[in-house]
C-alpha positions as CSV (number, residue, x, y, z in Angstrom):
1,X,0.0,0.0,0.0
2,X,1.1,3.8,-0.7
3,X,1.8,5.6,2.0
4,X,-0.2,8.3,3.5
5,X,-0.7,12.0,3.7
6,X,-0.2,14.2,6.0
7,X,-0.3,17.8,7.4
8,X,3.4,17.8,7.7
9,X,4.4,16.5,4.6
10,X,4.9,18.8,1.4
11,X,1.6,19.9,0.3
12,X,0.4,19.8,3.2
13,X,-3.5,21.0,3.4
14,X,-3.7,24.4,6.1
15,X,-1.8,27.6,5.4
16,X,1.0,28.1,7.4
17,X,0.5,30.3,10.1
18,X,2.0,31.8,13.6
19,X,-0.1,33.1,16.4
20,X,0.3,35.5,17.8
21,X,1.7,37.4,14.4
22,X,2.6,40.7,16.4
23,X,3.1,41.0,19.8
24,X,3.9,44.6,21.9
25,X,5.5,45.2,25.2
26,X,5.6,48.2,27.3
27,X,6.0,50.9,27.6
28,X,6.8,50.7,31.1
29,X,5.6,53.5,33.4
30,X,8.5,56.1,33.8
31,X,9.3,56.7,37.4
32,X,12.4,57.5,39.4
33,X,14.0,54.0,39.0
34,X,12.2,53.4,35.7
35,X,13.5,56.6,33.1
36,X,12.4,57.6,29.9
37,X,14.1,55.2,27.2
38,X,13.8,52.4,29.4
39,X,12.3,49.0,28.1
40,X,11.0,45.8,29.5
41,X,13.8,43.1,29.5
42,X,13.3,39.5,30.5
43,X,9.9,39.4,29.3
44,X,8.8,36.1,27.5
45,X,5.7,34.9,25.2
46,X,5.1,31.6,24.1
47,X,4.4,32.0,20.1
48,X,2.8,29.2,18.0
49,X,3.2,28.1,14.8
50,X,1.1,25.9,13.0
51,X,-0.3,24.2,9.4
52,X,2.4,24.3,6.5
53,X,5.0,21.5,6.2
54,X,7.1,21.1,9.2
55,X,9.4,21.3,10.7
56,X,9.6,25.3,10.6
57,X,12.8,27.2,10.7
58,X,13.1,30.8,12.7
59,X,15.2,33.3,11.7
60,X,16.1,36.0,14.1
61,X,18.2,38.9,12.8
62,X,18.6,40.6,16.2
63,X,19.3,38.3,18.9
64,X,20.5,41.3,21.0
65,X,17.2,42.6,21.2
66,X,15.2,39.0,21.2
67,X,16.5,35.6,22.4
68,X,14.5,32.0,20.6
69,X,14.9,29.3,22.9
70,X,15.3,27.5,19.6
71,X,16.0,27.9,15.9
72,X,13.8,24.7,14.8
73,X,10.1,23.7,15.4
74,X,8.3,20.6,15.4
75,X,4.8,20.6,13.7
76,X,2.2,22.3,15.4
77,X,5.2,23.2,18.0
78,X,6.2,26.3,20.1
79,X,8.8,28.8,21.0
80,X,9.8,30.9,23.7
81,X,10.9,34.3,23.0
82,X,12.7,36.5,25.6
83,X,13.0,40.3,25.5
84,X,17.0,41.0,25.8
85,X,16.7,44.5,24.2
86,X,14.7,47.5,22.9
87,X,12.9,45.9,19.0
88,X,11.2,48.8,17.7
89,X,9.9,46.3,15.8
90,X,12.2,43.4,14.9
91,X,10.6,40.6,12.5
92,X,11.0,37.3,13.2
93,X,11.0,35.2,9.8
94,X,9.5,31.5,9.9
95,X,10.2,29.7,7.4
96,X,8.5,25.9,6.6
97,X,10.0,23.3,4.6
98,X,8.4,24.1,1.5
99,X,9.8,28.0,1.7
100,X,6.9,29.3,2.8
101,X,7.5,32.1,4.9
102,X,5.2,33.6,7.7
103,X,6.1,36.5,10.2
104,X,6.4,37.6,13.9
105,X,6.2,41.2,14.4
106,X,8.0,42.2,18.3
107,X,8.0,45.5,19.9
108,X,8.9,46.5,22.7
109,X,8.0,50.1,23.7
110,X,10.4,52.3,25.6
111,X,9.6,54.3,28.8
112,X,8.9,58.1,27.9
C-alpha cells in the first residue's frame, strides 16, 4: 500500500501560520527607578506556529534585542521568546519546509 498523507508532509492542506503574528510590550511607566528610554527586559511569550510542512525554521536577525529558545520547530510546535533588548519592531522570519515564509512582528515600547 502507498503511503499516506499528512499535514506535515509537502503539500500539506492548512496555510501556514503563527499566532500570535505581532506582539507589543511596554512601555513601562517612567518613574524615578524606571526613566524615559527604558524597556521591559526579561519578558517572555510563548508563540505558536502551526499548518504548513514542518518542521519550521526561525530566523532571528537581532538576537541582542530577542532571544529564541530554539531555531527549529516541530509541527504544530512552540517557542519561547525573551526580551533582551529594545525591537522597535524586529521581524521574526518562519520559514517551513516548503519555503513558505510567515512573520512575527516584536516590539517593545520604551519608557517616555
Amino acid at each position: 500500500a502507498c503511503g499516506g498523507s499528512g499535514d506535515d508532509e509537502a503539500g500539506g492542506p492548512t496555510p501556514l501560520n503563527v499566532q500570535p503574528p505581532t506582539i507589543t510590550f511596554g512601555p513601562p511607566t517612567t518613574t524615578a527607578s524606571v526613566p524615559s528610554g527604558t524597556c521591559i527586559i526579561g519578558e517572555t511569550a510563548i508563540i505558536s506556529i502551526f499548518g504548513g510542512a514542518a518542521p519550521y525554521q526561525l530566523h532571528n536577525p537581532s538576537p541582542d534585542e530577542v532571544a529564541l529558545d530554539r531555531t527549529t520547530v516541530s509541527k504544530n510546535g512552540t517557542f519561547t521568546i525573551t526580551l533582551t533588548g529594545c525591537p522597535d519592531p524586529d521581524t521574526i522570519t518562519i520559514t517551513d519546509q516548503l519555503g513558505v515564509q510567515t512573520f512575527l512582528t516584536v516590539s517593545n515600547k520604551p519608557a517616555t
